[in-house]
N, C-alpha and C positions, 0 to 999 in steps of 0.2 A: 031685567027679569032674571031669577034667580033658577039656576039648572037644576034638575032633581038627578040626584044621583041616587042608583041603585041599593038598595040597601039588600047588606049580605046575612042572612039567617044563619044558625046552628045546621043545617042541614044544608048551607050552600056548599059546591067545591070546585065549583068555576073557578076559585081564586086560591084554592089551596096547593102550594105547592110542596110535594112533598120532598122531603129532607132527604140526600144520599148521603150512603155513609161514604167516609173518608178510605174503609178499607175493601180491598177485594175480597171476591167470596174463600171463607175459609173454614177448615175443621180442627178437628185433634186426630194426633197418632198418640199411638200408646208408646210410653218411654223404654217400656220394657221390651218392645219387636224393636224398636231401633237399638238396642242394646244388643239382642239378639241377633238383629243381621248383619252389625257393625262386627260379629266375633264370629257368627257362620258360613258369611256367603266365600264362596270359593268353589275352585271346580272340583265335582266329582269324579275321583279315580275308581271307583268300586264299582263293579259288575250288576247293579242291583236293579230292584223294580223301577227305579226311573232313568236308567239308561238301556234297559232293554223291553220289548214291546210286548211280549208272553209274559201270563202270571208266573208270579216264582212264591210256591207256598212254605219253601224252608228257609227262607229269609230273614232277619232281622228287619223288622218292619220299622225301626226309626231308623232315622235320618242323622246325621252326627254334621253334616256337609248340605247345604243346598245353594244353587244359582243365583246371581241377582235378579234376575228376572222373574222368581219364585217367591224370593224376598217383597220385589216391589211390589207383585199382584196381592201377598200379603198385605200392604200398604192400602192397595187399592178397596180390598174389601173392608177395610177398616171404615174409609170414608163411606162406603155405599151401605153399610151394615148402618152406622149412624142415619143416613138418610132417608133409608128403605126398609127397617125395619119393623116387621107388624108387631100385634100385640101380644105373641110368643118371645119376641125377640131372636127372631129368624128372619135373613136375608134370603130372597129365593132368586135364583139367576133363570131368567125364563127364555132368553135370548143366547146362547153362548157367543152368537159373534160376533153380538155388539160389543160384549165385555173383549173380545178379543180384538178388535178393532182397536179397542184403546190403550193395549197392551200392545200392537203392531205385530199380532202376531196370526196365527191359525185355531179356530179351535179345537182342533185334535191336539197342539199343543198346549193350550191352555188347560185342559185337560189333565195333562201330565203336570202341570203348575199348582194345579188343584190335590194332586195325586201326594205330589211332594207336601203342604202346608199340611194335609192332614195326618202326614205319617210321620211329623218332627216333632218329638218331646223337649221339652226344657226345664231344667230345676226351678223350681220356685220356693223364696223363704220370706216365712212369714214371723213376725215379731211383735207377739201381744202384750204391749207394755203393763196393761192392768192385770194380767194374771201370771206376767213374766213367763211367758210359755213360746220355745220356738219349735215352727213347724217347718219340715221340709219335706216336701214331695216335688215328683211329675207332675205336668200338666201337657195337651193338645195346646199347640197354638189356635187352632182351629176343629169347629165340628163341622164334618161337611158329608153331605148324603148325597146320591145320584139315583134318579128320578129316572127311571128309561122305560119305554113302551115296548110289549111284543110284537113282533111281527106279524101279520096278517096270518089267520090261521091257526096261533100259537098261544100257548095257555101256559099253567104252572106244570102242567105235567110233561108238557113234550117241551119245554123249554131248555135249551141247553147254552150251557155257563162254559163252555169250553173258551171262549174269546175273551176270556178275564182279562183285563191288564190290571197288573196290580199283588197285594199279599191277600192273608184274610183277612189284616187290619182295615184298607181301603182299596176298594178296588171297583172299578166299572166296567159294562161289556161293550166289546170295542165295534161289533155288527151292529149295536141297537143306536137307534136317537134317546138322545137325552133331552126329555120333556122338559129337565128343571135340574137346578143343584140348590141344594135348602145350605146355608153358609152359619154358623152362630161363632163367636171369637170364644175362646177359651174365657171361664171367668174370672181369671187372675189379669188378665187383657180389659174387660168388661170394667172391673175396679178401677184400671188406670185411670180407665176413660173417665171415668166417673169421680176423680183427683185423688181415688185412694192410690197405697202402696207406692210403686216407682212414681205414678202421675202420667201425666199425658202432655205433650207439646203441640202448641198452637203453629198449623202450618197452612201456605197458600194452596189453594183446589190446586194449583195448578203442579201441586207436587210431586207426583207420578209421571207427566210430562216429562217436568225438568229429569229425574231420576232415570228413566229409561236411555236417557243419551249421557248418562256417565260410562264411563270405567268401571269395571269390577274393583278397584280400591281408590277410587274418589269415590263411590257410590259405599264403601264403607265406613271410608272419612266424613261423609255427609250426614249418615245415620249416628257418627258415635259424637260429635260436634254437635249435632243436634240437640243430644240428647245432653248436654251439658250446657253451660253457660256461656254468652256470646264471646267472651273475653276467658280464655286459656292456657294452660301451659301445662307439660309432661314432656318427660324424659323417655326419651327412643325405647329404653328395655321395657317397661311400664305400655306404653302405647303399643310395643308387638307381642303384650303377653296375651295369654290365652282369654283371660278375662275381659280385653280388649278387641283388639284386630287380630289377634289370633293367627300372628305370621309364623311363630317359633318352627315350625317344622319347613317352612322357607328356605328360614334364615341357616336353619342349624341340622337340615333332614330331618330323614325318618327313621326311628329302631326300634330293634324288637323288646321281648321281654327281657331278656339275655342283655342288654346294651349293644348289640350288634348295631351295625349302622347297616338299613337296609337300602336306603336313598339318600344321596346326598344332598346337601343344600345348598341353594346358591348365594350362602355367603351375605354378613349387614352391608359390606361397602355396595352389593347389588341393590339390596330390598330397600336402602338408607335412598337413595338414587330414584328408586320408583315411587317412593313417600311422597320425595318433592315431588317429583310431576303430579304427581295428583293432587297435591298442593295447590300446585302451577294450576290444574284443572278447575277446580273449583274457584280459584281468584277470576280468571278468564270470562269466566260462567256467569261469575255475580255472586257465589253464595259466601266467598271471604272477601272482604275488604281489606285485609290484611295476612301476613303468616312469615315466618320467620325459623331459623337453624342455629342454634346459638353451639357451633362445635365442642367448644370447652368444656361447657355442661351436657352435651350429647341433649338438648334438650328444644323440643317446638313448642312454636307458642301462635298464636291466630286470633283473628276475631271477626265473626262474621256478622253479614247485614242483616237485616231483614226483610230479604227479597223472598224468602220462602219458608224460614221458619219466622215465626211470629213471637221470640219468647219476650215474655212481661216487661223484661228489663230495654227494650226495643221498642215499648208502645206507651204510649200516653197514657195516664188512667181513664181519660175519656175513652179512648180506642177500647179502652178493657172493658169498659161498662158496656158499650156498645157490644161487645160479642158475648 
C-alpha cells in the first residue's frame, strides 16, 4: 500500500527554510569623517566651550581639535541616522541614556559629545567635471538641535537661559530635561553615504564597540586605513602630515606668528615609537593582519582584514550583492 505524502502548496512554509546570510550585520561610514578623525582627534589644550561648563558667548565656536570619543559618537550616529531616519531625514535621540550606555559613558557627557560634533567645520571641495567648476566651502559635520521642556510653572516669558552651556552657535540648558535631540549629517556626509564624492566604507555594526577600546592614535590609524585600501604603504613625513594624522606639531612643537617656538616637541625618534605600538594595537585587536617599518625608506606599509571594515576588495561579489 502506497504512503500519501503531503503535498506542499505555494502558500506552504512548514518546509521553507530560510536562507542566512553569510555576513554579519553591517552599514557604511562615510569616507570623509574617517578622513576627518584620522587628522582631528587629539586632546584639547584650549580653554573653550567644551572644556569648561558656563556659556562662553565670545568664543570661536569651531572646533580645529576634538576627542576620540567625540569622533566615535560621530560614527555612531552615522549608523542610527541610516537606520532611524524618518521622512525628513532627521534622527531624533529620545532616550539620551540609551545612547549613552553605548558610548559607556553619562549623559551629561554625551551631551558635551553632541556640543562638540555640532560646533566642528571642515573644508569641503567639490569638482564638477562637466562644467569644470571648483567649489570650496564649510560645511557642519552635523545638524543637531536640543529639544528641552520648562519647568513646571514656566513659560517663554519667565524663562531664564542663564544655565547655557555652550556658544550662540550650539548650545543647551544645563537645569532643563532634554525631551529629544533631532541629529541630520551635514550634506556633503549624506552624498558619501550615498557613493557620491569621497564615498563611503562598508563596516561591521559592531564598529563603535571595537573603536571605543582603542588608543587615541590606533583609533586614528584605524579611521585613516580604513579609509584606504586594505593593502598599503606611505612614508612617515606623508602619514604625520596635517592632511593625514596630523602629528606635525608633536613631532616638531608649537610657534607663533613670528616663528617663535612656543612648545616644544617631542621629537620623530618619540612619535616614530608610538606609531608602532598602535600598529602593535591594532594587529592584536584583529583589525591588521599584517604591518611593517621599512627604516631605509622611513616608510609603513599594512594590510588589514576584514574583521571590521568590510571594503569590496575583501568580499566576494556574492557577499556584495547581498548588501
Amino acid at each position: 500500500m502506497r504512503r500519501k505524502t503531503k503535498k506542499i502548496t505555494e502558500n506552504s512554509t512548514a518546509y521553507i527554510i530560510p536562507k542566512k546570510s553569510s555576513l554579519p550585520p553591517m552599514h557604511r561610514q562615510s569616507r570623509s569623517l574617517f578622513k576627518t578623525s584620522a587628522s582631528v582627534v587629539g586632546r584639547d589644550r584650549e580653554q573653550t566651550l567644551f572644556t569648561l561648563p558656563a556659556y562662553q558667548g565670545n568664543i570661536n565656536p569651531f572646533k580645529k581639535v576634538m576627542s576620540k570619543n567625540t569622533a566615535i559618537m560621530g560614527n555612531l550616529l552615522i549608523k542610527l541616522w541610516q537606520k532611524n531616519k524618518d521622512e525628513k531625514g532627521i534622527y531624533t535621540i529620545k532616550n539620551l541614556t540609551e545612547i549613552a550606555r553605548i558610548m559607556k559613558t553619562s549623559p551629561q557627557e554625551l551631551k558635551v559629545y553632541l556640543l562638540c560634533l555640532a560646533g566642528y567645520q571642515y573644508p569641503v571641495t567639490k569638482i564638477n567635471k562637466e562644467t569644470r567648476t571648483l567649489s570650496i566651502y564649510s560645511d557642519k559635520l552635523f545638524y543637531i538641535k536640543f529639544n528641552m521642556r520648562f519647568k513646571k510653572g514656566e513659560d517663554e516669558d519667565s524663562f531664564n537661559n542663564d544655565y547655557r552651556t555652550g556658544t550662540d552657535y550650539i548650545s543647551f540648558i544645563r537645569d532643563r530635561f532634554v525631551k529629544s535631540v533631532e541629529i541630520t549629517p551635514s550634506a556633503s556626509i549624506i552624498e558619501g553615504l550615498e557613493g557620491k564624492g569621497l564615498g563611503n566604507v562598508l563596516v561591521d555594526d559592531n564598529f563603535v564597540a571595537f573603536s571605543l577600546g582603542l588608543s587615541d592614535l590606533a583609533y586614528k590609524l584605524f579611521c585613516f586605513s580604513g579609509s584606504n585600501r586594505p593593502t598599503f604603504k606611505i612614508g612617515f613625513r606623508k602619514l604625520t602630515s596635517k592632511k593625514y594624522l596630523n602629528l606635525g606639531k608633536q613631532i616638531y612643537g608649537v610657534y607663533d606668528d613670528k616663528g617663535k617656538r612656543i612648545r616644544a616637541g617631542q621629537g620623530k625618534r618619540r612619535i616614530l615609537e608610538n606609531i608602532k605600538r598602535a600598529f602593535t594595537e591594532l594587529l592584536v585587536k584583529g583589525h591588521l593582519k599584517e604591518w611593517g617599518y621599512n627604516e631605509i625608506k622611513d616608510q609603513f606599509n599594512w594590510v588589514y582584514s576584514d574583521k571590521f571594515i568590510k571594503h569590496k576588495e575583501l568580499l566576494s561579489k556574492k557577499d556584495i550583492q547581498a548588501k
